[in-house]
VEXVO-623602 format. One line per 3 residues: number of its first residue (from 1); their letters; for each residue x, y, z of N, C-alpha, C. Coordinates in pm, whole numbers, plus 50000, padded with zeros to 5 digits. Example, Ala and Ser with C-alpha at 12.3 -4.5 7.8 and 13.67 -1.06 7.14 Angstrom:
BEGIN
1 = as = 51319:49431:50780:51230:49550:50780:51320:49670:50780 | 51285:49775:50708:51367:49894:50714:51290:50003:50787
This chain:
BEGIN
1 = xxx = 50085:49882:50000:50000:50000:50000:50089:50124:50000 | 50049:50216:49925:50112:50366:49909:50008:50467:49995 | 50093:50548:50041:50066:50633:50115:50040:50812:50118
4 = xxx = 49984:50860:50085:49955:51003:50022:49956:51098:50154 | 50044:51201:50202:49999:51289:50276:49987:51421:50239 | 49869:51441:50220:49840:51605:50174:49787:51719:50293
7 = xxx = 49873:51796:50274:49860:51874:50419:49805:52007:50342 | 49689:52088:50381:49671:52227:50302:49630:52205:50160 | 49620:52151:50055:49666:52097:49954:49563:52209:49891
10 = xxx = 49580:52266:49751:49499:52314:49694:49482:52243:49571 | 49341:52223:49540:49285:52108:49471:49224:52137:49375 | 49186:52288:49415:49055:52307:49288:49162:52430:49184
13 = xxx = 49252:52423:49085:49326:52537:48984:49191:52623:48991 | 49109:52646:48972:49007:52768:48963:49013:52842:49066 | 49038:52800:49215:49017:52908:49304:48877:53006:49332
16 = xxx = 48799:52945:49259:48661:53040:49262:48511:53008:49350 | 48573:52893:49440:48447:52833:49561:48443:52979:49622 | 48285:53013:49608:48262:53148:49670:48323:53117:49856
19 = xxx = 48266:53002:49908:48278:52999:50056:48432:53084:50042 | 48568:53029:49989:48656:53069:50038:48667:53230:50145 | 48502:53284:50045:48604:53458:50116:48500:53473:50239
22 = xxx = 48434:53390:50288:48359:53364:50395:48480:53313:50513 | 48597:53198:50488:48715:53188:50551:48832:53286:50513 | 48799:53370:50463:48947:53486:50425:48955:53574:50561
25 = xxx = 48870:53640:50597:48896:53686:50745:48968:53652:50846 | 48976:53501:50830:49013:53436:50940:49165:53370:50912 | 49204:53319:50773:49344:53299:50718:49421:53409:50715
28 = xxx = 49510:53403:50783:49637:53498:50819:49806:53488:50758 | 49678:53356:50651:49857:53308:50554:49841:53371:50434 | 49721:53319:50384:49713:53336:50220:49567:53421:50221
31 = xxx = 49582:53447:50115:49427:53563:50068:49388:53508:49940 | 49223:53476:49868:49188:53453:49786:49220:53498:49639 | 49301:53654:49622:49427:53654:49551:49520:53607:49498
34 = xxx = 49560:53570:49630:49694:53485:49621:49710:53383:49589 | 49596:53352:49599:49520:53147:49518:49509:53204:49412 | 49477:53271:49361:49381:53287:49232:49548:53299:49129
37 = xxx = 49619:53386:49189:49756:53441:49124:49847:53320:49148 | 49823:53215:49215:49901:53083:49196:49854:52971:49093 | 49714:52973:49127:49652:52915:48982:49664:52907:48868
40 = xxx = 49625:53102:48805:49719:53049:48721:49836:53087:48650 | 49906:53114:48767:50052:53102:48747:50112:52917:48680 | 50034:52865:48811:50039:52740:48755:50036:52675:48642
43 = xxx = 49896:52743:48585:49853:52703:48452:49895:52718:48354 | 50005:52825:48369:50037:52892:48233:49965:53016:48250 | 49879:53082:48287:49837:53204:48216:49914:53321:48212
46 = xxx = 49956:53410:48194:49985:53531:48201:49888:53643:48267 | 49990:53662:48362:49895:53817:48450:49963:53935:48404 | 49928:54063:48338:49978:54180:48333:49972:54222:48466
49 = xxx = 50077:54325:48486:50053:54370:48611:49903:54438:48670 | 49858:54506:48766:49759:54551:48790:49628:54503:48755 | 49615:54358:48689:49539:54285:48663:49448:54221:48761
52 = xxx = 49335:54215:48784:49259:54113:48930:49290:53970:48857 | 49386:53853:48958:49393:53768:48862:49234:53678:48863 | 49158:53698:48940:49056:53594:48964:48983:53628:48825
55 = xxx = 48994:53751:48734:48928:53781:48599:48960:53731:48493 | 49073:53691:48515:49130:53620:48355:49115:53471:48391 | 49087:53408:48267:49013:53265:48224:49145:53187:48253
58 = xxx = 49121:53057:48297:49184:52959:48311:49141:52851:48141 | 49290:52846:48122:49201:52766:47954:49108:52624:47978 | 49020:52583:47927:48936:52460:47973:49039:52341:47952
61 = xxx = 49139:52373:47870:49241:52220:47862:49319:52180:48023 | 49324:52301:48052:49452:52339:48202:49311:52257:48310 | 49174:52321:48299:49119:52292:48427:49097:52115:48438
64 = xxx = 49046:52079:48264:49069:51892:48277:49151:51839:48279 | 49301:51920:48336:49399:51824:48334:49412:51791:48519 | 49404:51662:48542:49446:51627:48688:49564:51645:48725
67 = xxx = 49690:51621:48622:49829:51720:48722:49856:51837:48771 | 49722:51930:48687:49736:52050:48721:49570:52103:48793 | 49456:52024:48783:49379:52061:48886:49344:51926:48920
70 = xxx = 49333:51876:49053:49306:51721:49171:49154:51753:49128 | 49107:51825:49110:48927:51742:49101:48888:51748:49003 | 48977:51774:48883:48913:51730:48751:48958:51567:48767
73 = xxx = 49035:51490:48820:49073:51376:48823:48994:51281:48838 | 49022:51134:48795:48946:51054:48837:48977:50987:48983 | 48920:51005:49066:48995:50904:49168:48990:50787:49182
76 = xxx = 48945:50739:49097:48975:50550:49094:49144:50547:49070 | 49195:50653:49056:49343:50613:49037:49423:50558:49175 | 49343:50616:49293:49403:50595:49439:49391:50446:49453
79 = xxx = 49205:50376:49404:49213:50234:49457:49284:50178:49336 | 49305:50199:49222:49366:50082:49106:49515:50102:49171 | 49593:50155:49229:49690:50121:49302:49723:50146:49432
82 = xxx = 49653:50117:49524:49641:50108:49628:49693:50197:49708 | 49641:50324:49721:49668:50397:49763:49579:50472:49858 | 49656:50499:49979:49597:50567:50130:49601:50680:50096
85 = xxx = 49469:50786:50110:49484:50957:50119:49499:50985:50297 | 49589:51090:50314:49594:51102:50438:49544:51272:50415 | 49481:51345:50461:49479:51483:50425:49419:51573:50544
88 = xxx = 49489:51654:50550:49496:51771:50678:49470:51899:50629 | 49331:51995:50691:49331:52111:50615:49241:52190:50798 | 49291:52318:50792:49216:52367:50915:49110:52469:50908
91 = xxx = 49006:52449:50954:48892:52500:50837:48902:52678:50855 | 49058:52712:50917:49032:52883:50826:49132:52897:50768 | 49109:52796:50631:49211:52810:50518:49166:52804:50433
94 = xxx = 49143:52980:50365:49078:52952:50251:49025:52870:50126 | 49123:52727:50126:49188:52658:50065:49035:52492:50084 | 49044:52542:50259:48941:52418:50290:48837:52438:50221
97 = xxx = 48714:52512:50179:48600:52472:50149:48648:52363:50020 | 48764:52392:49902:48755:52331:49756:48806:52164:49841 | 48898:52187:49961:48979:52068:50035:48822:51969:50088
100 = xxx = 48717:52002:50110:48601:51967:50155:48563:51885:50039 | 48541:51936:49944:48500:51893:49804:48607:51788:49803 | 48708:51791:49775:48767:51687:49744:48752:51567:49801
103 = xxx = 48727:51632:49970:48710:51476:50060:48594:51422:50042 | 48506:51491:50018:48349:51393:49959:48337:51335:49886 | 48422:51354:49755:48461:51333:49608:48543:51193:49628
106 = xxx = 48624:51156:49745:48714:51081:49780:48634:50963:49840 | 48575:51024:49930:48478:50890:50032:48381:50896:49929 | 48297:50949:49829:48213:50904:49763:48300:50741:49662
109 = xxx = 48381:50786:49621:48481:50694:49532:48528:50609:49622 | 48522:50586:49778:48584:50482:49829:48684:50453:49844 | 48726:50577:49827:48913:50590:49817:48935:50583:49987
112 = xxx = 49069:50490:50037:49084:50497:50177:49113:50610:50242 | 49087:50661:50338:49112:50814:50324:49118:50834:50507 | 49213:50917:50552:49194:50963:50645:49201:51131:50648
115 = xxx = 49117:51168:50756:49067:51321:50722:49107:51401:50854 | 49217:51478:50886:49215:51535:50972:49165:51694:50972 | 49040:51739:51062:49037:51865:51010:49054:51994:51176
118 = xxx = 49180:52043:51146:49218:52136:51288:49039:52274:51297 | 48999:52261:51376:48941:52336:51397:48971:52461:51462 | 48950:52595:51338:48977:52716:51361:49154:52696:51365
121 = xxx = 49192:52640:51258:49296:52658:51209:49365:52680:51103 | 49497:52696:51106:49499:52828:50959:49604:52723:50855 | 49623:52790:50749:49630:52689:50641:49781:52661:50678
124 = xxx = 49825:52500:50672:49894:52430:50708:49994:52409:50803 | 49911:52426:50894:49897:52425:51097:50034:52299:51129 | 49973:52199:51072:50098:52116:51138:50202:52107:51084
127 = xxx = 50262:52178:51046:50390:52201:51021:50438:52344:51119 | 50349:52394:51181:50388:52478:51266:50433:52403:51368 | 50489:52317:51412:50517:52226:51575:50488:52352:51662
130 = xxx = 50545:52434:51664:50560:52534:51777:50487:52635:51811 | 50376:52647:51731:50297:52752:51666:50214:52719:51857 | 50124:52631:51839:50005:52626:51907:50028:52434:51981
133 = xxx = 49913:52401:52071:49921:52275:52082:49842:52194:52009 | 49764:52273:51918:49669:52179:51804:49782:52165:51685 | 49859:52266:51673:49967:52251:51527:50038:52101:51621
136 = xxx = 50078:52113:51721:50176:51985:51781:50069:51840:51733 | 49937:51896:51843:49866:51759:51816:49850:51668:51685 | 49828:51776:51542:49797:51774:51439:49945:51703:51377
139 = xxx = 50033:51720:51409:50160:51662:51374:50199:51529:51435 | 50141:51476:51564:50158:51348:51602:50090:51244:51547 | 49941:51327:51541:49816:51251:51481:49896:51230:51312
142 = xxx = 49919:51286:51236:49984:51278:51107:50099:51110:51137 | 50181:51175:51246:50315:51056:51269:50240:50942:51296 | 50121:50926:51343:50063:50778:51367:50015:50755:51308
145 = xxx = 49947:50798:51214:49930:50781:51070:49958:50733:50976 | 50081:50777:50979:50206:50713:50847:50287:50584:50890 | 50289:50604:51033:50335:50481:51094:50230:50368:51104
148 = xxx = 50109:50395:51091:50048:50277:51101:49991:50251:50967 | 49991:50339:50863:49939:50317:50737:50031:50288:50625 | 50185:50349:50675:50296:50337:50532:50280:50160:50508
151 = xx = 50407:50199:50416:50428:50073:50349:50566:50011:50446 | 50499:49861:50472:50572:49795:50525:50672:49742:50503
């Protein structure tokens, strides 16, 4: 069995789940901007300067591609090779509502999946060790995880 740990992960290249700016208040890392201007940076697009990037089109080839957006994908790819999702998102990260979608998208498909979600925490908490004692907790819970799910 293979083992997937996605911590924060941004899933959806569009960036355009309205919830996100309902959690923007509360993320103190990233701003719905700053997704939007990684997207598609990602994609290829070109931003002129002074541009809002959330206005310019993502091309429809970029959004059906799964290396470059996780929920155009199929996820039967996790069970045809046996593969564990482990995924950590803290729901004030702008990032979680599309990270939500994905996990429904995941347990709908039956994909094995474990779901950690930090409450009232900010986008990718456990890697803070030192930050808080939920970033610590969130990092042990991860280590028992991998230890009891990697490959043997």
């Amino acid at each position: 069995m293979m083992l997937d740990l996605l911590i924060s992960p941004g899933v959806d290249l569009k960036t355009d789940n309205p919830d996100m700016y309902q959690v923007a208040p509360y993320d103190f890392i990233i701003t719905p901007e700053h997704c939007q201007r990684g997207g598609r940076l990602w994609a290829g697009v070109h931003i002129p300067p002074s541009t809002r990037p959330g206005s310019l089109p993502i091309p429809a080839e970029k959004l059906a591609n799964p290396h470059l957006n996780p929920l155009a994908g199929d996820l039967n790819i996790f069970l045809n090779h046996g593969t564990k999702l482990v995924i950590v998102s803290g729901q004030w990260d702008i990032l979680h509502p599309d990270i939500l979608v994905f996990v429904d998208n995941a347990e709908k498909a039956r994909v094995q999946l474990t779901y950690i979600e930090g409450e009232h925490q900010f986008h990718c908490f456990p890697v803070a060790v030192g930050v808080s004692p939920e970033s610590r907790q969130a990092a042990e819970l991860i280590n028992r995880q991998v230890k009891a799910n990697g490959e043997s």
